[in-house]
C-alpha positions as CSV (number, residue, x, y, z in Angstrom):
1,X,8.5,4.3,11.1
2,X,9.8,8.3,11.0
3,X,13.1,7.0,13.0
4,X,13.7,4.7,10.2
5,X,12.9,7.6,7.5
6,X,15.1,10.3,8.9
7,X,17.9,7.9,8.8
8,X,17.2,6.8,5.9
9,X,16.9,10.4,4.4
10,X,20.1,11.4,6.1
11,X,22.1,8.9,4.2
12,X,21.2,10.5,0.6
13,X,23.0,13.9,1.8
14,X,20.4,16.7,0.4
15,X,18.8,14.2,-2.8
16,X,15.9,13.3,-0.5
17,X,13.9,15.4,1.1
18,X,11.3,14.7,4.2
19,X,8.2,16.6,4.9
20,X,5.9,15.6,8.0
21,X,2.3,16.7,7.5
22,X,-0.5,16.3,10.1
23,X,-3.1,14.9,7.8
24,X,-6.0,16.4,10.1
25,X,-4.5,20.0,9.2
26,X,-3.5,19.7,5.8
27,X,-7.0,18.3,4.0
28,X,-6.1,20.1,0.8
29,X,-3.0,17.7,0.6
30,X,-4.9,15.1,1.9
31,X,-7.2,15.1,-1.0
32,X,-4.6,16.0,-3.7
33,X,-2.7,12.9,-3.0
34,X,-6.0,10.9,-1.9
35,X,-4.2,9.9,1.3
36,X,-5.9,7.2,2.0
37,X,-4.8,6.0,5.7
38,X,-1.7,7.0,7.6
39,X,0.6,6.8,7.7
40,X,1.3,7.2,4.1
41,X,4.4,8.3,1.8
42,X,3.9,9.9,-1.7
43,X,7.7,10.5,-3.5
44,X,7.3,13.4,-5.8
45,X,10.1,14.3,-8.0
46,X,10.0,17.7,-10.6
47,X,6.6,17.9,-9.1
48,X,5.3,14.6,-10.3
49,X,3.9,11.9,-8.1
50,X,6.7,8.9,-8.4
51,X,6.4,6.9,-5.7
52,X,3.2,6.0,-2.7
53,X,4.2,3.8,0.1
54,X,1.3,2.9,2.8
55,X,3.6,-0.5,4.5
56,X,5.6,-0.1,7.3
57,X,9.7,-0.9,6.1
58,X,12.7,-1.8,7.9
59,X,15.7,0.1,7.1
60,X,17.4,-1.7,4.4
61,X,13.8,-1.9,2.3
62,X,12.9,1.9,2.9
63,X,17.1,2.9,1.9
64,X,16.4,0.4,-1.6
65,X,13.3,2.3,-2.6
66,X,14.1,5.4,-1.5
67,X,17.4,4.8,-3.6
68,X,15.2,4.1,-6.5
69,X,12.8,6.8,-6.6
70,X,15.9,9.1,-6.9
71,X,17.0,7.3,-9.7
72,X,14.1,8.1,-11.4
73,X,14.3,10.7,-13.9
């Protein structure tokens, strides 16, 4: 799925952000966002938890909600 995210990401021109995080090195994050398989997506906007995604998208579904979580205020 990451081809389909950095596409999708590069259509939003800087509103949406990607961050790749090996969940066997990161077990603080892990636990903060109770990461419960992976891969897994957790949208956090103003530094609140918006959004989790654990399915597998095409483009046009991952562009819609990625769309909506930045319409989220």
């Amino acid at each position: 799925m990451i081809p389909v995210i950095e596409w999708v990401i590069s259509k939003f021109n800087g509103k949406a952000v990607c961050y790749k995080i090996d969940a066997s090195m990161a077990f603080d994050l892990v636990k903060t966002f109770k990461v419960p398989d992976v891969p897994y997506l957790v949208f956090v906007k103003h530094g609140e938890v918006v959004g989790k995604v654990k399915k597998e998208m095409n483009r046009a579904e991952f562009y819609g909600y990625v769309k909506k979580m930045i319409e989220i205020k």
